[in-house]
C-alpha positions in Angstrom: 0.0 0.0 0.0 1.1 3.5 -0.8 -0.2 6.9 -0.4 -0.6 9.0 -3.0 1.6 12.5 -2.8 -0.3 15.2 -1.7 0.2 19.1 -2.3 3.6 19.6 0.4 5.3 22.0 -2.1 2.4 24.4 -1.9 2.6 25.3 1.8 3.1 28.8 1.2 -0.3 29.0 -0.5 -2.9 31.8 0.9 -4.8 30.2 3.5 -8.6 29.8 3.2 -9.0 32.2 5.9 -7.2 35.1 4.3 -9.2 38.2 3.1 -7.7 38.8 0.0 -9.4 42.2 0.0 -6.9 43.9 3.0 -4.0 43.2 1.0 -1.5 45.9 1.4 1.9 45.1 0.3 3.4 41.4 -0.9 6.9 40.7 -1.2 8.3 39.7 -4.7 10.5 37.3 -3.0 7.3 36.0 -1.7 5.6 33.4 -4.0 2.5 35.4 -3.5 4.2 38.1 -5.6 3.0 36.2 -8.7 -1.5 37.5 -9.7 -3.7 35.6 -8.1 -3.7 31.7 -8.9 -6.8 30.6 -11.5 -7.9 27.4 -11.3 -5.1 24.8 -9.8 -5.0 22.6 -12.8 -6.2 24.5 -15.5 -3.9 27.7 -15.6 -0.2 28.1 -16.9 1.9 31.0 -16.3 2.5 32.2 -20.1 -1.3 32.8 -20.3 -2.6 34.2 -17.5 -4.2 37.6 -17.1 -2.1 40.4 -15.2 -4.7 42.0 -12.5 -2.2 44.1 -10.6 0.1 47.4 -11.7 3.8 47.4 -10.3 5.7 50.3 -9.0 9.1 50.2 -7.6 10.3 52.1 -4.3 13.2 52.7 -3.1 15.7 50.2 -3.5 17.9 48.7 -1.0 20.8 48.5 -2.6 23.2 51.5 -2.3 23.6 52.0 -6.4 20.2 52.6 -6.7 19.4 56.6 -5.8 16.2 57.6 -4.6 14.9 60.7 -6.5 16.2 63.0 -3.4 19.6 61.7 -4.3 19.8 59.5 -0.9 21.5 56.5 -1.1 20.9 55.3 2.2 17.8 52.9 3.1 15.1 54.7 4.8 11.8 52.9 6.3 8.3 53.5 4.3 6.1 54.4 7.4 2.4 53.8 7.2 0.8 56.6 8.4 -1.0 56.3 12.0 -4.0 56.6 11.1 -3.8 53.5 8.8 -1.7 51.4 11.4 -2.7 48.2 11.7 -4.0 47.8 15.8 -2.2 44.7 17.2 -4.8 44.0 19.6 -8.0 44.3 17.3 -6.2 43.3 13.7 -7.8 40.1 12.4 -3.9 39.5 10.8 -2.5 39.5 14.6 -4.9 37.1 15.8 -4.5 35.0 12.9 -1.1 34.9 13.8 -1.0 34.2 17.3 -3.6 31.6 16.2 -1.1 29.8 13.9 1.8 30.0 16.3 -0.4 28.6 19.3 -0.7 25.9 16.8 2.7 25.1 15.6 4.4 25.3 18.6 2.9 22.2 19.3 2.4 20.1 16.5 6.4 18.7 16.2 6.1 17.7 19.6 2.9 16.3 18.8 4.7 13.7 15.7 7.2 12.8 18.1 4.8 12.0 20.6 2.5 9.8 17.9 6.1 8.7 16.6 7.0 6.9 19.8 4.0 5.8 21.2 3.4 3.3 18.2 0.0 2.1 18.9 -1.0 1.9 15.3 0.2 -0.5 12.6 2.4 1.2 10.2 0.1 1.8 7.6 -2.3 3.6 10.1 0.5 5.1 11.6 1.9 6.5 8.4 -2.2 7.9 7.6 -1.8 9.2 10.8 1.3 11.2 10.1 0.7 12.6 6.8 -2.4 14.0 8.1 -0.9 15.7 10.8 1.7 16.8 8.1 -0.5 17.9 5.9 -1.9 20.2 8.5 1.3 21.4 9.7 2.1 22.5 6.3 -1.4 24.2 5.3 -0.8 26.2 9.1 2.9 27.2 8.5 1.8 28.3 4.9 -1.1 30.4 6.4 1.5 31.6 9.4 4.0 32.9 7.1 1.7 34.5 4.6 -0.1 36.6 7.2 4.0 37.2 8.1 4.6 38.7 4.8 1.5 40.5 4.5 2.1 42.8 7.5 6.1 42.9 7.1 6.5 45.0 10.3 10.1 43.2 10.4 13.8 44.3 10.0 16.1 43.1 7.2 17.8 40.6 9.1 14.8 39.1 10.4 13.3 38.8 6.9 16.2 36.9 6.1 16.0 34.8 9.0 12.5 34.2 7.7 13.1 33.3 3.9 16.0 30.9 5.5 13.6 28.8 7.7 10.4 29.1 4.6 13.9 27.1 2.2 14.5 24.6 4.8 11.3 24.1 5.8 9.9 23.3 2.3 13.0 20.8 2.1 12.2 19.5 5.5 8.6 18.5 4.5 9.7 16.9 1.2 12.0 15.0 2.9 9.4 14.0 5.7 6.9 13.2 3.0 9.4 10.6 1.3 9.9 8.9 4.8 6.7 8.6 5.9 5.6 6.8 2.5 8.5 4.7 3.3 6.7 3.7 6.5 4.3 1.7 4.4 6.6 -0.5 2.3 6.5 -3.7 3.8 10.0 -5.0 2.7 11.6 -1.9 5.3 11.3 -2.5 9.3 9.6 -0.4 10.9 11.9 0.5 13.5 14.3 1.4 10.7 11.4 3.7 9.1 10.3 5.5 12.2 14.2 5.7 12.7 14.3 8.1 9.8 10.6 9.7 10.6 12.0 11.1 13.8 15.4 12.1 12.6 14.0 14.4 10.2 11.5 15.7 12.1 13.8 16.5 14.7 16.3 18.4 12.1 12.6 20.4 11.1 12.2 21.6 14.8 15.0 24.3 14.3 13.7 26.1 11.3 10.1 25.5 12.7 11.1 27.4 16.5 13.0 30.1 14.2 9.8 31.1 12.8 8.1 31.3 15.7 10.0 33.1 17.6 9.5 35.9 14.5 6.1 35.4 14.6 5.9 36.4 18.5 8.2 39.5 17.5 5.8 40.8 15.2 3.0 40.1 17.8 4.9 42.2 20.1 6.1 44.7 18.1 4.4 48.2 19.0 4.9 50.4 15.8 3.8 49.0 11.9 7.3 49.7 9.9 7.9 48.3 6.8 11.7 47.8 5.7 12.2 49.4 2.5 13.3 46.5 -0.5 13.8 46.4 -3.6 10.5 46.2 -5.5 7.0 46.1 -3.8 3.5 45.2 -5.0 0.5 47.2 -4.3 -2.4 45.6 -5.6 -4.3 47.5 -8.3 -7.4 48.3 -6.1 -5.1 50.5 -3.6 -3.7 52.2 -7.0 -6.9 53.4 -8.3 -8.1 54.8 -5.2 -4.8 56.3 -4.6 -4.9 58.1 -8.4 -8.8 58.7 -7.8 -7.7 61.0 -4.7 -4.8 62.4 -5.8 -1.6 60.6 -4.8 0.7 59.8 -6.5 3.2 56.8 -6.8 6.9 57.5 -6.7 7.9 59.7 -9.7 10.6 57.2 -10.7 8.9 53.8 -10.1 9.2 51.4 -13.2 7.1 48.5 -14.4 7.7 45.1 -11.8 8.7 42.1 -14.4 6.8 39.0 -13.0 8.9 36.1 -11.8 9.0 34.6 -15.3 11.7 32.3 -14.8 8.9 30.0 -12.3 7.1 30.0 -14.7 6.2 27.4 -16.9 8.0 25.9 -19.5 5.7 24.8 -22.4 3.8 27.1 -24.8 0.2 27.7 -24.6 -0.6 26.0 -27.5 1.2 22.8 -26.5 -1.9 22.2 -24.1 -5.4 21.9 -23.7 -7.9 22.1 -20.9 -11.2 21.3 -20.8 -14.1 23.1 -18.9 -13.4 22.0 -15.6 -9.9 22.7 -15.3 -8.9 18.8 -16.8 -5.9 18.1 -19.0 -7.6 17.5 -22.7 -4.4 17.2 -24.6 -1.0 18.1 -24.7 2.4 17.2 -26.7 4.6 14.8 -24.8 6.7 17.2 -23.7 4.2 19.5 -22.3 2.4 16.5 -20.7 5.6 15.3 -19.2 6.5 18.6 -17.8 2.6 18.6 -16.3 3.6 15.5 -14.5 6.7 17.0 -12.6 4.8 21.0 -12.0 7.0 22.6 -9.0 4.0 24.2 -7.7 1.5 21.1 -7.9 0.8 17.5 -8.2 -2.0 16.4 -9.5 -2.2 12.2 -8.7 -4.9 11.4 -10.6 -3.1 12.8 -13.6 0.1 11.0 -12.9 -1.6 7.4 -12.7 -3.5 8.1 -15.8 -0.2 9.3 -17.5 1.2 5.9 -15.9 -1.0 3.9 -17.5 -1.5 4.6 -20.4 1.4 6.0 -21.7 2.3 2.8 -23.8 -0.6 4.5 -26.4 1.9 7.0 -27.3 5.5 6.4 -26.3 8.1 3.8 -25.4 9.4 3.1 -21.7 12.9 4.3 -23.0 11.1 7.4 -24.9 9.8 8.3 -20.9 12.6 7.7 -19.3 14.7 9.6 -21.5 12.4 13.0 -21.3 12.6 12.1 -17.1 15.9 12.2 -17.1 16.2 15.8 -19.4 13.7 17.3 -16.9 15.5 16.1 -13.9 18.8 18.3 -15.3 16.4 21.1 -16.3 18.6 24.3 -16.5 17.7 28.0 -15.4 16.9 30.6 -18.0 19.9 32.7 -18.9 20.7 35.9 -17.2 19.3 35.5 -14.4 20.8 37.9 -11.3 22.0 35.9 -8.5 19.4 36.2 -6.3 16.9 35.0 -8.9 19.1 31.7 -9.6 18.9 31.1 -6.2 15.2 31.6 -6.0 14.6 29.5 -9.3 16.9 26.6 -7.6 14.9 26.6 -4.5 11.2 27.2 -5.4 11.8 25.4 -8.7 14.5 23.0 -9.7 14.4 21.8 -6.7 11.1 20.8 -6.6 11.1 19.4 -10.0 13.3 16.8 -9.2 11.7 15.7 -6.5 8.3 15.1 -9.0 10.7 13.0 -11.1 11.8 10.9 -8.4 8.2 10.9 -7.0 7.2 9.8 -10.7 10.1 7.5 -11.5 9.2 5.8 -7.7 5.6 4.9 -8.9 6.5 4.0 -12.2 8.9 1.6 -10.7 6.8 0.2 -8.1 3.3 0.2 -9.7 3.4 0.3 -13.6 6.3 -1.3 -14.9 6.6 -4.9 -16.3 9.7 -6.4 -15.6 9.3 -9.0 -18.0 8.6 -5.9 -20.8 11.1 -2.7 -19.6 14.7 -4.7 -18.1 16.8 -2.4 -20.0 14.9 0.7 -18.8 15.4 -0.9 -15.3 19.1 -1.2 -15.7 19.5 2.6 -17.2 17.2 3.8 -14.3 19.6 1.9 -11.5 22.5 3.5 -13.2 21.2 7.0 -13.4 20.2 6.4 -9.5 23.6 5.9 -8.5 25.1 8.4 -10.5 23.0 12.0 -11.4 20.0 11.3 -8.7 22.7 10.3 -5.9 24.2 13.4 -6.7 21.3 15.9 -6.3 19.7 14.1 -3.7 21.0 11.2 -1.8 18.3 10.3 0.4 15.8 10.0 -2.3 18.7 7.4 -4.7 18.9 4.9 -1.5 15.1 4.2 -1.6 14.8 4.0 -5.3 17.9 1.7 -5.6 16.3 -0.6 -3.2 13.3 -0.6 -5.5 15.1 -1.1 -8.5 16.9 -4.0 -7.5 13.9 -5.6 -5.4 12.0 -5.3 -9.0 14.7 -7.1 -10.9 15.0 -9.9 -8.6 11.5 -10.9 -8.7 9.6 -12.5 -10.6 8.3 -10.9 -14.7 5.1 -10.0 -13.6 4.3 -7.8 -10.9 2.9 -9.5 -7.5 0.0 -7.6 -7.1 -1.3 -9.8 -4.3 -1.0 -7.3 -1.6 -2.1 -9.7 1.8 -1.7 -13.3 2.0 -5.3 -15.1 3.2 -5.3 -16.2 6.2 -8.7 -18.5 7.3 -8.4 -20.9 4.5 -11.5 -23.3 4.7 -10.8 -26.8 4.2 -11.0 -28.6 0.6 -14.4 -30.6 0.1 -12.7 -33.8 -1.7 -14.5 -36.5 -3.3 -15.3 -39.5 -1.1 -13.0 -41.2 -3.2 -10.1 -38.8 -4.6 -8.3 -41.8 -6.5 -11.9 -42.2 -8.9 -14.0 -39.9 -9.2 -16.5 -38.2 -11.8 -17.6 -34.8 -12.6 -20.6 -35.1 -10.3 -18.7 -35.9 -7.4 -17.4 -33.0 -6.7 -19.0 -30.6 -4.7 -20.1 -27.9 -6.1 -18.8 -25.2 -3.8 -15.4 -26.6 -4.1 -15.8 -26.7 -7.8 -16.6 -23.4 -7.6 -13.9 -22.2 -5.6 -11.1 -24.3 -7.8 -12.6 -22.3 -11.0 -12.5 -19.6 -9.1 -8.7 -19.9 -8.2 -8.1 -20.8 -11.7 -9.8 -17.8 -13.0 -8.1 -15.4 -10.7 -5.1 -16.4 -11.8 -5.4 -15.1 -15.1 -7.3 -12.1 -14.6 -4.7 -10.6 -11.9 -1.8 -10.9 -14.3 -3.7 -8.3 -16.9 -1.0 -5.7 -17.4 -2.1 -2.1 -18.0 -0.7 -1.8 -21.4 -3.1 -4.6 -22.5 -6.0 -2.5 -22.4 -4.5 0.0 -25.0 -5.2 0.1 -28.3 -7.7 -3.0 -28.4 -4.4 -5.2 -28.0 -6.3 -8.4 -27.2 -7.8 -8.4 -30.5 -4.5 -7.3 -32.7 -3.2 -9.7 -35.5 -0.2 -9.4 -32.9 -0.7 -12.5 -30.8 2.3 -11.2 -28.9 -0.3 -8.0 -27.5 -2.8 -8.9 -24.6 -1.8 -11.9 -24.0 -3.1 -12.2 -20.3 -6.5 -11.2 -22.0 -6.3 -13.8 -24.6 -5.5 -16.1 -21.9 -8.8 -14.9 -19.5 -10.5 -15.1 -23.1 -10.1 -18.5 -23.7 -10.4 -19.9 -20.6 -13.9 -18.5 -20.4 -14.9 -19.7 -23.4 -13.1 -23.5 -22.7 -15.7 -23.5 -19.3 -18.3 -22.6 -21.8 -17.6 -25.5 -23.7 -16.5 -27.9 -21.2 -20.2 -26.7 -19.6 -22.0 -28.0 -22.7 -20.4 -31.1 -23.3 -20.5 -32.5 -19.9 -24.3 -32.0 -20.4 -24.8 -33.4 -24.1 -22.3 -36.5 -23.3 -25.0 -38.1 -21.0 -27.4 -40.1 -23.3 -30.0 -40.7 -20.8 -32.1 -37.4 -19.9 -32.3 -37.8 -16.0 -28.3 -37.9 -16.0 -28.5 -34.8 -18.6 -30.9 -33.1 -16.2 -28.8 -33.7 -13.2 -25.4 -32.4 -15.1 -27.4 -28.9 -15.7 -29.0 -29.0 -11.9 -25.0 -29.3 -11.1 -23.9 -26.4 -13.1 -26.8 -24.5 -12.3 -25.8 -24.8 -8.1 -22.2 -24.2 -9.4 -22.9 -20.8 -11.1 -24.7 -19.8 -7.8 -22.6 -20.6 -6.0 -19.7 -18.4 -8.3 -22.3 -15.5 -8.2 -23.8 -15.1 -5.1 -21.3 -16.1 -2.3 -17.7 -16.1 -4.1 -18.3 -13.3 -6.3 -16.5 -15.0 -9.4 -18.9 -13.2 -11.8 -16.4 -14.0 -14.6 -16.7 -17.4 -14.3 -20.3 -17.8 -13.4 -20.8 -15.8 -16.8 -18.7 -18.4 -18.7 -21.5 -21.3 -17.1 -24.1 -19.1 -17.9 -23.2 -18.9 -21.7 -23.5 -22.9 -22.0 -27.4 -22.9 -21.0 -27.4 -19.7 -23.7 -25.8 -21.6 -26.5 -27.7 -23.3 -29.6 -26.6 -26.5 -28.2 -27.9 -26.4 -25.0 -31.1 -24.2 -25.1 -32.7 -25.9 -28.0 -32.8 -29.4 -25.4 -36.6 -28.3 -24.5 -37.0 -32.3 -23.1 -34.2 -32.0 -21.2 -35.2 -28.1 -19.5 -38.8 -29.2 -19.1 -37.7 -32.1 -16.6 -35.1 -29.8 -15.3 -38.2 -28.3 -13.5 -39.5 -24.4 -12.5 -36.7 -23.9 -9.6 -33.5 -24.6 -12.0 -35.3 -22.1 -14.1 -36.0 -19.4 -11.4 -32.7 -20.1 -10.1 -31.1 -19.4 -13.6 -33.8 -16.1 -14.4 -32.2 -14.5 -11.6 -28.3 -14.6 -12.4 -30.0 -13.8 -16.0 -31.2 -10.6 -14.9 -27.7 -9.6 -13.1 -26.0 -9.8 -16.1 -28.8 -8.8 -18.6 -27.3 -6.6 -21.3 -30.0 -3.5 -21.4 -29.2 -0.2 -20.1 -25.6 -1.4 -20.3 -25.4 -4.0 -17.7 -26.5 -1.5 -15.3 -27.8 -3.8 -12.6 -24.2 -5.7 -12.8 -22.2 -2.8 -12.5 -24.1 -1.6 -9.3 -23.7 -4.9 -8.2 -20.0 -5.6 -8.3 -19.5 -1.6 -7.5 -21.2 -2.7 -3.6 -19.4 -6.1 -3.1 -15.8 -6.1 -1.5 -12.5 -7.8 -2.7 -12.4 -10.9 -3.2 -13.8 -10.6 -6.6 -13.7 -11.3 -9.9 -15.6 -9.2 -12.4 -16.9 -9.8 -15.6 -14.1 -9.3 -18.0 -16.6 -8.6 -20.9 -17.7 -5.7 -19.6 -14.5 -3.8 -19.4 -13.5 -5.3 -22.9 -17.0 -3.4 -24.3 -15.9 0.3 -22.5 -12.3 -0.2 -23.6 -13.6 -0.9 -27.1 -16.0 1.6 -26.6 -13.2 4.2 -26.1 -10.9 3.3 -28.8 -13.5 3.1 -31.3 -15.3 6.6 -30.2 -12.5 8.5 -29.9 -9.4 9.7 -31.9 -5.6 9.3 -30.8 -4.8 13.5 -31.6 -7.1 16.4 -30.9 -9.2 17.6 -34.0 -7.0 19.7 -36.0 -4.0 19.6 -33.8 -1.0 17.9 -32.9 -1.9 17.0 -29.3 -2.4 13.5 -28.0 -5.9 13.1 -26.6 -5.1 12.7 -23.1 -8.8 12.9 -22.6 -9.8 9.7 -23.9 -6.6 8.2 -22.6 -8.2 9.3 -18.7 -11.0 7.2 -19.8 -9.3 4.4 -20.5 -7.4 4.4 -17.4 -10.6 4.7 -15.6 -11.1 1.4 -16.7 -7.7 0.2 -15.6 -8.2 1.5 -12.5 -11.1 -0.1 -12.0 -9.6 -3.7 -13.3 -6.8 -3.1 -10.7 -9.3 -2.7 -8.2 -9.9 -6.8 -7.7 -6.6 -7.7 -8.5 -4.8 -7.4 -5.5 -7.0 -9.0 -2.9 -6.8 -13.4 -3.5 -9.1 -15.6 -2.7 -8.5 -17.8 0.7 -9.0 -21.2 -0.7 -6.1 -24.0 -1.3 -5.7 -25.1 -4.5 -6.2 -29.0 -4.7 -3.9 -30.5 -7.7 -6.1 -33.4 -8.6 -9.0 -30.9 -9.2 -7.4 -28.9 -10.7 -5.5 -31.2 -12.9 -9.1 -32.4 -13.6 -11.0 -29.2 -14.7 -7.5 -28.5 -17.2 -7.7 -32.1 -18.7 -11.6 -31.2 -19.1 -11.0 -27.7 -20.3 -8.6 -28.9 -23.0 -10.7 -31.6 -24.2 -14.0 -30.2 -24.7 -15.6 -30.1 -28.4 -16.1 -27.0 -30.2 -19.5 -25.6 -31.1 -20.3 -27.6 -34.6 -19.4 -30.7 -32.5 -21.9 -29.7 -29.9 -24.8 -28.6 -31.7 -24.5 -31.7 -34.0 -24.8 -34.2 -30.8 -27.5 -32.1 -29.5 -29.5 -32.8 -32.4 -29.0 -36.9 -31.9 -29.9 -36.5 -28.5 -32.9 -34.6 -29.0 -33.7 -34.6 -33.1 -36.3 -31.6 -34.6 -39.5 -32.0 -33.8 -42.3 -31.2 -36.1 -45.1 -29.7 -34.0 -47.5 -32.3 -34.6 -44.6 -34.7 -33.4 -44.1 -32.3 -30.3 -48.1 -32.6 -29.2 -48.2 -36.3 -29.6 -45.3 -36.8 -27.8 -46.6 -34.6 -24.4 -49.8 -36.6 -24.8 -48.2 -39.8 -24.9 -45.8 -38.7 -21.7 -48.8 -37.4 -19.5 -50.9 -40.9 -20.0 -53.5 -39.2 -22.4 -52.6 -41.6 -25.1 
């Protein structure tokens, strides 16, 4: 079990809380400097809308002259009476509120950390919430910081110090608490790490608030003079409405366009609610590593379904030339420092977050080897380099990937209460009808899942179960055909008995088995494949044999008739497997339809462009997601080798439809209908 990577990186976001009406001043060191934000996954820096003018005061530095011809740095004083009042200003108490807060929620991990009452997944739930809180409150705390900047220079610095190692401290923290829920790692090892970096955090986090209380307690409202401020556009209108003026030499503020991003408008598309539509590889690749957001759904759509448009080697290539991503040229200093921090930095962390999952949930060893091998090498070379703690883990993962088997385990929890095997009374003879039909259920069942957990992702692409390619889908092929041999096998265990009572008592068999499949095991696969026998030509057209079969095996089969009944797209199915927990096994012809469905409906490139419908490609993985869903839970029940040596010899010998229908029709010839009458009559004892 993993959890999925939440927003860390935006912890200097504007908290819900903050009036964005009493803005006054924002830093453009602050990431708040940039307009406000549109919608989260929807807007890109090269096309958004400015909403604020910029003027530039005085500057700091000594070559810049004021228009007096001062050199020297003088404080912009707001007059008294628009001082903010430390004992009535909502910012204040939002403040103390944040700090009163803070203060205690390190010592609060710690405390969670070495109690240990929970298992580690719980545990490591437990402690990314609490993270994830910590970071929203420290993002809030230093926002309402910056807004009222009633600090000196070297506080400030202070300030952007802690806000750099803090945002490294909770990516760090974020990586070792996922750790917490990898299995193959002790836990002492993992909570080992936990602590050590949260107790390396407490420093920066103390820093801060021992500002904050300084600006609680400071008495007067300065604000240090810097280099460039913002006022938002609101305050400059009403200024100009009543007759002030800005300073006489201020110049237009440049946005921070080296953070922003890196792809041109027309390289992507969104839809109407904010969702990726299309892109080129590129820019979808660059979407998948953002510095300023993650969006998890998109990366496990992009995951699983990228197969549809590149190679493994194509990704990991374009991975490894965003990792090295270089700044924009002439950049001052300061700005390369603040495009390393806030951006590269960030970055590379979404491409080991990305090549982490890719490893550990989407790739098939069997499949991507050599990718494997140029991945453990650029670990221990260029990601070791930049960042250490994140190569160790991935190395680990690399290597444990290698050395197991092709295909991905996906079981997740070994069963534990395993019922005991129902054997026939006499295991070394025995016929069809003396097995029990539970445990024939259950051995079809184990048989079945099999198959159906070792679909890959990239077999639902592109239709490749029904290519020319016999090498594409094969898992599919494989589920395929053993659905259809049970079909088969189904039918001719029933049309090999001469006599009608045996005939009768084959179906009654079949019938309890499919119920059995459908209503306690929920192995809806292969209680469809049973089903399909009594719907054949073969088998339905035996109207002697179903009217001794009686009213109850046809009530009994009405019912698993209307579960899977086709109309309104197998709606009563689909809300049917959507309420029933793992273990299951759905019915693989219904996610074959929507994939088909999808392909079909759907073009690979945006009308009239050159961007890969990522659209439909969220749709398919929709469906992937949802086939992944059951494959990761088993079923408890031992697998008994003379069963299931008997159902294979049984599968593999069955006769194929014109073989069937041609012994139905000896078994039960055509019947005229004048035939048909006599013969009732004669059976009832009216003739």
């Amino acid at each position: 079990a993993s959890y999925p990577p939440t927003a860390i990186t935006t912890i200097l976001e504007e908290g819900s809380t903050a009036n964005k009406s009493s803005d006054v001043l924002l830093s453009p060191t602050s990431p708040r400097f940039r307009e406000h934000r549109e919608n989260s996954t929807s807007s890109h820096f090269s096309n958004r809308t400015t909403t604020t003018h910029a003027t530039s005061m005085h500057s700091s530095s000594p070559g810049n002259n004021s228009s007096s011809g001062s050199s020297t740095s003088q404080p912009l004083l707001i007059p008294a009476d628009e001082r903010f009042d430390n004992s009535t200003s909502p910012s204040y108490d939002n403040i103390q509120s944040c700090v009163a807060e803070l203060e205690g929620s390190i010592d609060d991990m710690l405390i969670i950390l070495d109690q240990r009452r929970h298992q580690r997944d719980a545990l490591a739930a437990l402690l990314l919430a609490r993270l994830d809180h910590m970071c929203q409150r420290t993002g809030q705390l230093l926002f309402r910081i910056e807004r009222i900047l009633s600090i000196d220079r070297d506080v400030e610095l202070q300030i952007t110090d802690c806000k750099t190692k803090l945002l490294h401290g909770f990516g760090v923290l974020f990586v070792k608490l996922q750790c917490m829920t990898n299995v193959h790692l002790p836990i002492e090892d993992a909570v080992l790490d936990v602590e050590t970096v949260v107790e390396h955090m407490k420093k920066p986090m103390n820093l801060i608030i021992k500002c904050s209380n300084k600006i609680i307690d400071h008495g007067e409202l300065s604000i240090s003079q810097r280099g460039s401020l913002i006022l938002p556009a609101e305050d400059l209108l009403n200024n100009k409405q009543q007759g002030k003026s800005s300073n006489s030499d201020s110049k237009p503020l440049s946005p921070r366009v080296y953070m922003g991003y890196d792809y041109k408008p027309e390289e992507i598309a969104f839809t109407s609610d904010g969702k990726i539509k299309g892109g080129t590889l590129s820019a979808l690749i660059e979407r998948l590593t953002l510095h300023d957001q993650s969006d998890t759904k998109f990366i496990q759509s992009f995951l699983l379904t990228y197969r549809a448009f590149c190679s493994s080697e194509e990704l990991f290539v374009r991975l490894k030339i965003r990792f090295d991503l270089q700044a924009p040229p002439d950049l001052t200093p300061f700005e390369f420092e603040d495009w390393k921090e806030s951006k590269q930095k960030l970055i590379r962390l979404r491409v080991f977050n990305v090549f982490k999952h890719w490893v550990e949930y989407y790739m098939n060893v069997e499949e991507d080897q050599s990718v494997l091998h140029d991945l453990l090498e650029f670990t221990n070379t260029t990601l070791r380099a930049s960042i250490s703690f994140s190569a160790d883990q991935l190395e680990r993962l690399i290597r444990r990937r290698l050395d197991s088997d092709p295909l991905r385990k996906l079981v997740v929890n070994t069963p534990r209460d395993q019922p005991t095997p129902i054997l026939p009374r006499n295991v070394k003879k025995f016929r069809l009808l003396d097995v029990h039909p539970l445990e024939m259920a259950r051995q079809l069942t184990i048989m079945d899942f099999g198959l159906y957990r070792s679909i890959q992702p990239s077999e639902c692409l592109d239709k490749a179960w029904s290519s020319s390619d016999k090498s594409k889908g094969v898992h599919i092929r494989q589920s395929i055909e053993y659905n259809n041999q049970v079909t088969m096998w189904v039918s001719d265990s029933i049309l090999c008995q001469t006599d009608i009572k045996k005939r009768v008592n084959t179906i009654k068999y079949w019938v309890q088995v499919a119920e059995k499949c459908c209503q306690q095991l929920h192995s809806f696969n292969t209680c469809m494949a049973i089903l399909s026998a009594f719907e054949s030509s073969a088998i339905a057209r035996l109207s002697r044999t179903w009217e001794v079969a009686g009213s109850r095996v046809q009530q009994t089969l009405n019912g698993m008739r209307e579960i899977f009944a086709s109309n309104k797209n197998f709606a009563k199915y689909r809300t049917l497997v959507h309420s029933v927990n793992p273990p299951c096994i759905p019915f693989l012809g219904v996610y074959l339809q929507d994939l088909t469905f999808i392909e079909d409906g759907n073009p690979h490139m945006l009308k009239n462009t050159e961007l890969i419908n990522f659209a439909k490609l969220a749709k398919t993985s929709e469906v992937i997601r949802e086939i992944q869903q059951y494959q990761s839970t088993p079923y408890p029940f031992l697998s008994v080798s003379m069963l299931q040596m008997f159902i294979r010899a049984n599968l593999q010998s069955s006769r194929d439809d014109e073989l069937l229908y041609s012994e139905s029709l000896k078994i039960e010839p055509k019947e005229r209908t004048d035939e048909k009458v006599t013969r009732l009559l004669e059976e009832s004892g009216f003739i």
